[in-house]
DRENRO-385525 format. One record per residue (C-alpha): x, y, z. Coordinates in steps of 0.02 Angstrom, whole numbers, plus 50000, padded with zeros to 5 digits. Each point is the difference from the previous one (the first is absolute). Layout:
BEGIN
XYZ/...
//
This chain:
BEGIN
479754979948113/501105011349940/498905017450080/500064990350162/502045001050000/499995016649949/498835006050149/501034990650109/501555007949946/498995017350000/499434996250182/501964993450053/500585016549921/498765014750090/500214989850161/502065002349980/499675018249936/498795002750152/501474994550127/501455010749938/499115013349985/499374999750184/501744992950063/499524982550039/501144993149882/501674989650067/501345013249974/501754993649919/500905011750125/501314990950093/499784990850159/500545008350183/501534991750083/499724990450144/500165008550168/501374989750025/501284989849902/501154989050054/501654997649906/501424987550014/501875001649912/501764989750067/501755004449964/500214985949933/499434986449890/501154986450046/501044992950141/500524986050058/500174987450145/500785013150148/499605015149927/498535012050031/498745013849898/499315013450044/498034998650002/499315018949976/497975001950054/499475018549944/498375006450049/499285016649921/498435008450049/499045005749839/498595005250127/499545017050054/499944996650180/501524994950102/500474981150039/499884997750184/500534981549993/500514986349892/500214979450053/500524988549838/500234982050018/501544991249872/500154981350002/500874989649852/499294994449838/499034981749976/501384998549898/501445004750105/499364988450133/500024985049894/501895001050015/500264995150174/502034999349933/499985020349989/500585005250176/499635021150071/499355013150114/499865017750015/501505004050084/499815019450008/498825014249998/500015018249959/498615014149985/500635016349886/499845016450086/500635016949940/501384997850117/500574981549956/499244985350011/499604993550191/499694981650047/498374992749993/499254985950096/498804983449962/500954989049905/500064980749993/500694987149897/498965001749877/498685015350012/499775017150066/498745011350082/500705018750001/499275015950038/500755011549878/500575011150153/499285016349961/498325006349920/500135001649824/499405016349915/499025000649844/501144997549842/501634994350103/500664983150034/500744989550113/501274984149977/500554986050097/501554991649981/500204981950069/501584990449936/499884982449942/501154988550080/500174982649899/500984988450110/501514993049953/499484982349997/498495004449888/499604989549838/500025009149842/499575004449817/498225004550074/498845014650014/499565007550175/498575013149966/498585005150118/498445010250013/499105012550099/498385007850064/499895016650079/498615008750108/500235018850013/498905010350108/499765019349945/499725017050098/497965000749943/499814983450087/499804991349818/501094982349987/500544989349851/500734982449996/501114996449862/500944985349909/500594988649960/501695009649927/501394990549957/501855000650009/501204999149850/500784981050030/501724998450064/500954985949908/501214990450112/501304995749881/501284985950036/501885006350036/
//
């Protein structure tokens, strides 16, 4: 019995030799970013009944071809629409240029389809702005948070679908 391990271990052992040697081997090197990431941040944690945050989408290109076009769905959480109490929309929209931010279009009460306005060279990024309106008559001491696919097309004609990414949670707080 106990030659039979040892061959085994012997065998196990030149095998593993035999693939580093010739490269075959899984590396431990890191792994490549995605061609694209999508990031969320707000300027705020909090608010409350009235008041509205400032929902920033930020889009970066870690490809090495240039992002012709992007479409990215956002709808609310399973969670934030199990509180039929909490009451908002997107009231506003802005795209960030070099030269200020201009408006952007496609919002609704409750989700977005933008084209990030320009094409998006490899390493840069692009952000979207949409303010949060909670309405004044809204319940509170709830969470609104939502999340988000993205489809970006490149300039080599590759694609990639992305998501879901989520939103850091907005707490409605009571006045």
């Amino acid at each position: 019995m106990r030659s039979t391990r040892t061959r085994r271990l012997s065998l196990a052992t030149i095998v593993a030799l035999a693939l580093a040697l010739f490269g075959l081997a899984p590396s431990a090197s890191a792994a490549d970013p995605a061609p694209a990431e999508l990031s969320f941040a707000t300027d705020a944690a909090t608010t409350t009944p009235g008041g509205a945050v400032n929902l920033s989408m930020t889009i970066k290109n870690n490809q090495s071809y240039d992002i012709w076009f992007i479409y990215q769905s956002i709808d609310p959480t399973w969670l934030t629409t199990q509180r039929p109490d909490l009451k908002y929309g997107f009231t506003g929209c802005s795209l960030a240029t070099d030269t200020g931010a201009v408006p952007c279009s496609g919002t609704g009460p409750a989700n977005l389809g933008t084209n990030y306005g320009t094409t998006i060279p490899p390493g840069q990024s692009r952000t979207v702005t949409l303010t949060l309106q909670v309405a004044a008559d809204s319940g509170c001491n709830g969470n609104i948070g939502f999340y988000s696919y993205f489809y970006a097309e490149f300039s080599d004609s590759t694609s990639l679908s992305g998501g879901p990414v989520y939103t850091p949670q907005i707490r409605v707080l009571c006045a």
